[in-house]
VEXZAMAR-158243 format. One record per residue (C-alpha): residue number from 1; residue in one letter; chain; x, y, z. Coordinates in Angstrom, 3 decimals. Last residue first. Layout:
<recs>
(NUM,'a','A',(X,Y,Z))
...
</recs>
This chain:
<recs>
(333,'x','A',(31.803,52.103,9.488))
(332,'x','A',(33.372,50.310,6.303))
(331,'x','A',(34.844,52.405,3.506))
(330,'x','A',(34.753,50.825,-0.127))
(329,'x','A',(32.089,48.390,0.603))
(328,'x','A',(33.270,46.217,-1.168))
(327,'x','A',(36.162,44.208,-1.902))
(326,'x','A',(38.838,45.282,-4.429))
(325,'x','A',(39.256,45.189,-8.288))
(324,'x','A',(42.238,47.135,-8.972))
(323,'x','A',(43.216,50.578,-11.159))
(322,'x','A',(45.067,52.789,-13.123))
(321,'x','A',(43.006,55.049,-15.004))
(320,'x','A',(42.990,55.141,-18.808))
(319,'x','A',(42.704,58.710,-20.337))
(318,'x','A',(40.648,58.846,-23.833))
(317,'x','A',(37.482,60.886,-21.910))
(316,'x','A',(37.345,58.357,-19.029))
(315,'x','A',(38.652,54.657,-19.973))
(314,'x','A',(38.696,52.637,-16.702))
(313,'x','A',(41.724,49.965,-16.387))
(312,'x','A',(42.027,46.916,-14.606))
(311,'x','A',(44.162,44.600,-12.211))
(310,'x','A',(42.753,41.975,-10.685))
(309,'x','A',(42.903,41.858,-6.944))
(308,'x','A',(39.502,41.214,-5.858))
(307,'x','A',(37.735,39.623,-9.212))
(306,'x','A',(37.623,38.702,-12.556))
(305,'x','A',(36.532,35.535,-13.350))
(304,'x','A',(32.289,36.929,-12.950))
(303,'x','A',(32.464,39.093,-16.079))
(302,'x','A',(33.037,42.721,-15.018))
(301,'x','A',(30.118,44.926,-14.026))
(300,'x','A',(31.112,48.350,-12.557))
(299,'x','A',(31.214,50.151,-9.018))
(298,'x','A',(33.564,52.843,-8.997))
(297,'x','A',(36.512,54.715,-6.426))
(296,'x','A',(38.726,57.385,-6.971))
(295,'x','A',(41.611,58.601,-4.531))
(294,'x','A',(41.344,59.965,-1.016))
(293,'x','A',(39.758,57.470,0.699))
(292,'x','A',(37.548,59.577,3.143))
(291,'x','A',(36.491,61.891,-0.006))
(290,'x','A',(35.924,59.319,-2.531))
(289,'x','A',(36.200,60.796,-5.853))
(288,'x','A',(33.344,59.096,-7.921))
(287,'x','A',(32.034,56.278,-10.102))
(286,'x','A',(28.895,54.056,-11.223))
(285,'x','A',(27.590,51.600,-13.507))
(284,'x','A',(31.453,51.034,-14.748))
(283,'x','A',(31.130,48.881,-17.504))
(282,'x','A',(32.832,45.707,-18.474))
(281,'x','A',(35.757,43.393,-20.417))
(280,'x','A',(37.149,45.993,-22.944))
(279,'x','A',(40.632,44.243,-24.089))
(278,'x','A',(43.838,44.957,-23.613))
(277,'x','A',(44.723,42.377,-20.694))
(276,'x','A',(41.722,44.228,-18.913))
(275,'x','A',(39.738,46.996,-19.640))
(274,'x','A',(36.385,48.921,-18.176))
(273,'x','A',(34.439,51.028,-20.451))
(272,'x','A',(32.869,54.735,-18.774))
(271,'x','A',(29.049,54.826,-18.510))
(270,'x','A',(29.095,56.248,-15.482))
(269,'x','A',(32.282,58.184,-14.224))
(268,'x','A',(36.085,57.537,-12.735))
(267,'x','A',(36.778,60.231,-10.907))
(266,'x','A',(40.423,61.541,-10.850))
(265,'x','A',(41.946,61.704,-7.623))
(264,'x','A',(44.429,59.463,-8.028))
(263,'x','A',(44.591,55.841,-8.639))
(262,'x','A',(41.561,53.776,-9.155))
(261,'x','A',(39.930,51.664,-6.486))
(260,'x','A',(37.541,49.181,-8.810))
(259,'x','A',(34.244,47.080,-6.625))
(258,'x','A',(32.702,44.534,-8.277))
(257,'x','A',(28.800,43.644,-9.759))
(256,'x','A',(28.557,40.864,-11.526))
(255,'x','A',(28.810,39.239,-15.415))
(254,'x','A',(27.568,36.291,-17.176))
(253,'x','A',(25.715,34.689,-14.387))
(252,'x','A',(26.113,30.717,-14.321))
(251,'x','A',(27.189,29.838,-10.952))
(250,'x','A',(26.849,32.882,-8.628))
(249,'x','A',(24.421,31.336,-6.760))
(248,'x','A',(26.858,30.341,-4.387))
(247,'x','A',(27.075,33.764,-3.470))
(246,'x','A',(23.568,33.981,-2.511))
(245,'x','A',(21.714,37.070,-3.889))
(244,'x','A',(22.594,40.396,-3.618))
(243,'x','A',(25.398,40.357,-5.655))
(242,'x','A',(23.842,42.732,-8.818))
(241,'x','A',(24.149,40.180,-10.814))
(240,'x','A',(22.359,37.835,-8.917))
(239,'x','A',(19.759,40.802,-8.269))
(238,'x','A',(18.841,40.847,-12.056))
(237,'x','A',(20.079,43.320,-14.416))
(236,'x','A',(18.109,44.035,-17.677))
(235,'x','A',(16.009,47.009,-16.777))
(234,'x','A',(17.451,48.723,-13.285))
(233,'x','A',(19.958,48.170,-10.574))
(232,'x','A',(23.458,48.918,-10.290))
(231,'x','A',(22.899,52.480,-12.124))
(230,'x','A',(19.066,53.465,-12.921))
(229,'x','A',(18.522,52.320,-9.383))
(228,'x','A',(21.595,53.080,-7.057))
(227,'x','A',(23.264,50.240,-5.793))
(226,'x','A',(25.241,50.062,-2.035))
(225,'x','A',(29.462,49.598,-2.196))
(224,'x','A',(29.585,51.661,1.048))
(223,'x','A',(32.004,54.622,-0.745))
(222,'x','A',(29.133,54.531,-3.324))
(221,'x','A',(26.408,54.899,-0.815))
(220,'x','A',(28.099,58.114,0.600))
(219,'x','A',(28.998,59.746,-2.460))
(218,'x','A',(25.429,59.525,-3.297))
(217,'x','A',(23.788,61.137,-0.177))
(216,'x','A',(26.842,63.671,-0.684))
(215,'x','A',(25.364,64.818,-3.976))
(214,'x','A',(21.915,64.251,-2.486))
(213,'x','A',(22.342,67.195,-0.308))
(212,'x','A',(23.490,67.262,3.888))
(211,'x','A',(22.513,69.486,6.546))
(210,'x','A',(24.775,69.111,9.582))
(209,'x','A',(23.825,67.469,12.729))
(208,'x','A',(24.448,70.141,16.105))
(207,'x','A',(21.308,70.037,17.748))
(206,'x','A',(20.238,72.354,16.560))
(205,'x','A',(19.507,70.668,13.450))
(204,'x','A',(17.808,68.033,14.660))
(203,'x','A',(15.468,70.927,16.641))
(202,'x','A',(14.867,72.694,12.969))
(201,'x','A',(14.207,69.447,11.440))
(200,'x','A',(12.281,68.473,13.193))
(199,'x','A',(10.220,71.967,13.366))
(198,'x','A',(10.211,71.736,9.849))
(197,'x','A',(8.293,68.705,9.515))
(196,'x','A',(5.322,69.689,11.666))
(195,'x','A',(3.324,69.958,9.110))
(194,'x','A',(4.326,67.405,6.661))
(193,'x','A',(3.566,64.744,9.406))
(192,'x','A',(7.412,62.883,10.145))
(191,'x','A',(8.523,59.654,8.379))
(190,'x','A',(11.871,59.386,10.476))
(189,'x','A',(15.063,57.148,8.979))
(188,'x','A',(17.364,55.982,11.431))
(187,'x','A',(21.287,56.430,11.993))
(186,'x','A',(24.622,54.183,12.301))
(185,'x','A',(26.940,54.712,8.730))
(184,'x','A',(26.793,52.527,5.484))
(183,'x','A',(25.459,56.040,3.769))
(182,'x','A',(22.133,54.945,2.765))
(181,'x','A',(19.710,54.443,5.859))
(180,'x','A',(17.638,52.124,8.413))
(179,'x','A',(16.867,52.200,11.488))
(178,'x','A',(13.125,53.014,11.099))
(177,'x','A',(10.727,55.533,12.440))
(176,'x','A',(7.138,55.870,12.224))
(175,'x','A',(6.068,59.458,13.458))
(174,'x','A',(2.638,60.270,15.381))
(173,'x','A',(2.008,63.684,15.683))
(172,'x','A',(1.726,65.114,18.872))
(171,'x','A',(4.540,67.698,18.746))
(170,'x','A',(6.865,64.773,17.608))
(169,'x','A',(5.688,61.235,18.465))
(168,'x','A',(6.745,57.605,18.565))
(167,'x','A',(6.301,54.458,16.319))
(166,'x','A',(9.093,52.078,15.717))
(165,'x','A',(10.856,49.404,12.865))
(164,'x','A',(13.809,48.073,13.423))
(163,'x','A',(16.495,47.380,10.896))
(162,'x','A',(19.007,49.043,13.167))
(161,'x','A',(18.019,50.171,16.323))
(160,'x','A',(15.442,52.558,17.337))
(159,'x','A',(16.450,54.070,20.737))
(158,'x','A',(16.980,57.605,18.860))
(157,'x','A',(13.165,58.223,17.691))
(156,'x','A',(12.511,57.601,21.333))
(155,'x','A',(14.957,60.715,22.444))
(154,'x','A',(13.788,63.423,20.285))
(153,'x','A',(16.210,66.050,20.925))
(152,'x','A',(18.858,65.302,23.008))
(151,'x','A',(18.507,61.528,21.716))
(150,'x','A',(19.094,63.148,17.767))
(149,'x','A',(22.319,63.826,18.481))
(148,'x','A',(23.617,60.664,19.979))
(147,'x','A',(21.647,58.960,17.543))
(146,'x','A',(23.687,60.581,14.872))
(145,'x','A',(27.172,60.045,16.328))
(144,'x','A',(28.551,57.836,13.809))
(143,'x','A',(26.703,59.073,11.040))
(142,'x','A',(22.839,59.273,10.046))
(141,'x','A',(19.871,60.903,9.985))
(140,'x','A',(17.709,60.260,7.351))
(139,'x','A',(13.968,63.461,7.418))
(138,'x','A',(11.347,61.791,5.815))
(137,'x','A',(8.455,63.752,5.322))
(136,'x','A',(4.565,63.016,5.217))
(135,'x','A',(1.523,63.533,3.954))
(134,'x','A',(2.575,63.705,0.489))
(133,'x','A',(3.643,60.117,0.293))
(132,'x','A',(1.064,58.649,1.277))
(131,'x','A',(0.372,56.364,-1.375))
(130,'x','A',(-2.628,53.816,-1.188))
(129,'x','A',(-2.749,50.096,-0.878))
(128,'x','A',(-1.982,47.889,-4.398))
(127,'x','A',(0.905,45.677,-4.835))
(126,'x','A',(1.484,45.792,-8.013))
(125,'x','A',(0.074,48.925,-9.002))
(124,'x','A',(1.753,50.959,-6.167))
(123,'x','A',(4.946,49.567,-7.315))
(122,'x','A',(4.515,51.475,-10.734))
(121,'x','A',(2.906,54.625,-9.324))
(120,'x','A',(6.068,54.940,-6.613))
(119,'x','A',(8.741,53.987,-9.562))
(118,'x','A',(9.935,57.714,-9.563))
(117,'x','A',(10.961,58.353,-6.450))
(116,'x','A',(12.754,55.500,-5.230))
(115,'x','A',(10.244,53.027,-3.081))
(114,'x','A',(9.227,52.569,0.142))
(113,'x','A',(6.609,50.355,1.786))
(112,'x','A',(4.955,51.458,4.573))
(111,'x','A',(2.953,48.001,6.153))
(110,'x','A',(0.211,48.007,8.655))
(109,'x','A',(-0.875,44.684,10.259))
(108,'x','A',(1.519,43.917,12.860))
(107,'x','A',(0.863,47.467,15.119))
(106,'x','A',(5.047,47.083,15.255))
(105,'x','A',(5.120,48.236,11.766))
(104,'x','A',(6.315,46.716,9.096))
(103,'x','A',(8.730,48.964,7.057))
(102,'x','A',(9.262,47.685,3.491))
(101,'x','A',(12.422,49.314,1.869))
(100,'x','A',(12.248,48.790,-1.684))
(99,'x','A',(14.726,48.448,-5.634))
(98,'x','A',(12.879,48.571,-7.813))
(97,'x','A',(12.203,46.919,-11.762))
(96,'x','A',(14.799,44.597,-10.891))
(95,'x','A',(15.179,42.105,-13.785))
(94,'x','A',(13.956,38.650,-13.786))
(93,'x','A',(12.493,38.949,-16.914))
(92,'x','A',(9.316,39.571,-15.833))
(91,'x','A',(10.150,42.377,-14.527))
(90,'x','A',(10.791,42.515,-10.530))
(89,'x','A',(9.955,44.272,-7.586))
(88,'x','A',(12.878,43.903,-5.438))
(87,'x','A',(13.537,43.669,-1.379))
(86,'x','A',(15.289,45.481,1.928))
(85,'x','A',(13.098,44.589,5.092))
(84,'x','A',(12.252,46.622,8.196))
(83,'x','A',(11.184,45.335,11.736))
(82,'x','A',(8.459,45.322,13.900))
(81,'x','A',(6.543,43.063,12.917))
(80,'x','A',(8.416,39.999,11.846))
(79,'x','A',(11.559,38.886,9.769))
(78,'x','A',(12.165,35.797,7.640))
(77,'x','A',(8.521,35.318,7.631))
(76,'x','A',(8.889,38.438,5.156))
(75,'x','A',(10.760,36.443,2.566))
(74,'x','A',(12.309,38.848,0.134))
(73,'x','A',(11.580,39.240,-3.392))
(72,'x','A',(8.300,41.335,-3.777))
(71,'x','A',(4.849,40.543,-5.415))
(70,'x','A',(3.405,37.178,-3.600))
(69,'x','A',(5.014,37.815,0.008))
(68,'x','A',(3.913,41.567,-0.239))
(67,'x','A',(0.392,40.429,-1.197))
(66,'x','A',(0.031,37.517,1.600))
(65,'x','A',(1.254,40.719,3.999))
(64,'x','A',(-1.549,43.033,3.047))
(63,'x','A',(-4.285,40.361,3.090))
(62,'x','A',(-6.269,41.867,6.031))
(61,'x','A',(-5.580,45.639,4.539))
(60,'x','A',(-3.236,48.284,6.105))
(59,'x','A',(-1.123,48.775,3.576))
(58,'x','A',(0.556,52.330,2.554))
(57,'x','A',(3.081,53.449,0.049))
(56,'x','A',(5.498,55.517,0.633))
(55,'x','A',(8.003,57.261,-1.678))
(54,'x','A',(11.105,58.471,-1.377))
(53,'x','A',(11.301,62.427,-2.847))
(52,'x','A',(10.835,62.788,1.092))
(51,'x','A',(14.246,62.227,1.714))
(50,'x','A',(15.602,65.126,3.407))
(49,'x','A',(19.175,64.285,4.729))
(48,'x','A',(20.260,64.734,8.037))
(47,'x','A',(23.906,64.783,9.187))
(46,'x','A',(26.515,63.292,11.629))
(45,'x','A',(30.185,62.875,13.455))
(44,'x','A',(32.882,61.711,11.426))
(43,'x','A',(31.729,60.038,8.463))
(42,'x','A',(28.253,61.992,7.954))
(41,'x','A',(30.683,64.990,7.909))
(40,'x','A',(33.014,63.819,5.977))
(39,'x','A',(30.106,63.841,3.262))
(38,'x','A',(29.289,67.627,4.087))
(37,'x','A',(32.317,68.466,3.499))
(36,'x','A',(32.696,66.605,0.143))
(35,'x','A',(29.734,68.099,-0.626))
(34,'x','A',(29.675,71.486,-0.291))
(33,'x','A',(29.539,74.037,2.643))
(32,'x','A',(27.276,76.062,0.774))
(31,'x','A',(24.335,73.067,1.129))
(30,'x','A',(24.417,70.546,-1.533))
(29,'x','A',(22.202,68.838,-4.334))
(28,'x','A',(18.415,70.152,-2.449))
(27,'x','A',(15.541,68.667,-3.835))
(26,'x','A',(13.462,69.433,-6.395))
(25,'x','A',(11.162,66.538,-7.189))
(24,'x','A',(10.335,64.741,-10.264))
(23,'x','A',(12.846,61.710,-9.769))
(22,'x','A',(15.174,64.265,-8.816))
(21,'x','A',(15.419,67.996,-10.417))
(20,'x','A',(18.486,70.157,-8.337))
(19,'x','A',(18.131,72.898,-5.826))
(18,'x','A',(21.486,74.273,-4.511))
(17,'x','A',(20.402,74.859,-0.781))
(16,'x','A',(21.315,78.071,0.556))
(15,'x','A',(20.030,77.751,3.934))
(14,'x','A',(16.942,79.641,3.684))
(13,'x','A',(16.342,77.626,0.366))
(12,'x','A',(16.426,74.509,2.323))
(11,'x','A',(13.932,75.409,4.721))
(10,'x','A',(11.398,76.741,2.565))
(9,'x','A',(11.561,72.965,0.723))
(8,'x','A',(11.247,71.508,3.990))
(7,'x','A',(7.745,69.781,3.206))
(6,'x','A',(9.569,68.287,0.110))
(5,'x','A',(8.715,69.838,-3.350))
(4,'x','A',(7.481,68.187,-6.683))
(3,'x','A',(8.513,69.179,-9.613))
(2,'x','A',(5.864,70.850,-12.602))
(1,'x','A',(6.699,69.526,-16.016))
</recs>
């Protein structure tokens, strides 16, 4: 199978990228500084991620929005132009086939909507419009002093705030950006032309934020308790289980999504059987080291009596580790 490659592929090689398959894309895992530092660095002061495995897909039609509100979860009157939305595509069954950023733009009648990398065909087919994914890049910037950075550099993409939704331009090409991200940290997201993608990168970088890989990406969401398709979210899990519907809703669901801290540094892993009072009561979905906290950290479905508090155990390789159901997100900003 032939991988796709980012617009900064060149770039990341030249740095020493460790290239990894994603969702049909090779995309960079970590940087030589590795992961955990690059994941305090997104913490502490602030890095970019290339995204542009995401996908986009582009509507621009007169009954674009009356096919978003028909197809996806989330109630776009709830919003407005302007702004960005987090919503499902869903089976059938209730299940979460995807997991989607929409970004309405200010224009009002022009819609990117974003899914993971490998569901962009399937969403395209239910809601129509065209992809445009290979037009573009997507450069995340984020950490507590990522607009900061970036305003030296590209000022307008910085004054984006969160869950808004802008148009600007770099070297006079117009870029859409939207304050939005993955690590539970301040930053924006910038769909950039693919040619002048590396010189964005190039000035963000200069600017003093560090290159970060998807290995980080994903320590990063786990630490801020968000779900990772194929993990938290996927075939036969709904988004009651997953907790992001109404608590109250609650009632009735045979298992949900909690937060375990585990003692010691010791990951607890994917896959791995959670126990309580003796007996195997879950499944961690998924499970790290967590580099701020120091100790191991995992997001797993437990049935819906157990929660913050309870004590547990995670099975890894015949060793049980020591745990408690806590809140989420792990680390807050």
């Amino acid at each position: 199978m032939t991988l796709e490659r980012s617009p900064l592929d060149e770039l990341h090689r030249a740095l020493g990228a460790r290239m990894v398959e994603f969702g049909g894309w090779e995309m960079p895992l970590e940087y030589p500084t590795g992961t955990i530092a690059e994941h305090l660095a997104c913490r502490r002061d602030a890095v970019v991620f290339d995204v542009s495995h995401l996908g986009t897909v582009r509507l621009d039609e007169p009954d674009a929005f009356d096919r978003l509100q028909e197809t996806l979860t989330n109630d776009l009157r709830k919003i407005g132009a302007g702004r960005a939305q987090y919503t499902h595509l869903l089976d059938e069954d209730g299940s979460v086939l995807d997991d989607i950023i929409v970004w309405w733009h200010p224009d009002g009648d022009l819609f990117d909507v974003m899914p993971n990398a490998s569901n962009t065909d399937r969403v395209r087919d239910a809601i129509g419009g065209r992809e445009t994914t290979a037009q573009r890049a997507v450069l995340a910037i984020q950490g507590p002093n990522a607009l900061e950075r970036l305003s030296t550099v590209f000022p307008d993409a910085a004054t984006v705030g969160r869950f808004r939704v802008g148009t600007t331009t770099w070297r006079d090409a117009t870029c859409t950006v939207a304050g939005t991200g993955y690590t539970g940290e301040r930053g924006v997201e910038i769909a950039v032309p693919a040619d002048v993608a590396a010189t964005l990168w190039e000035a963000v970088v200069d600017a003093g934020v560090t290159p970060a890989g998807l290995g980080a990406r994903d320590t990063l969401r786990l630490e801020a308790g968000l779900p990772l398709h194929g993990h938290e979210l996927g075939p036969g899990i709904t988004p009651l289980e997953a907790g992001l519907g109404e608590r109250e809703r609650m009632r009735g669901v045979e298992r949900h999504l909690v937060g375990i801290a585990t003692e010691g540094r010791r990951p607890p892993r994917a896959e791995s059987p959670v126990h309580c009072g003796g007996e195997i009561v879950g499944q961690v979905t998924s499970g790290n080291f967590s580099p701020v906290l120091g100790h191991g950290i995992a997001l797993a479905f437990v049935p819906p009596d157990l929660d913050a508090g309870a004590p547990v155990e995670i099975e890894v390789r015949g060793t049980m580790l020591a745990g408690e159901i806590v809140p989420t997100p792990f680390v807050g900003r």
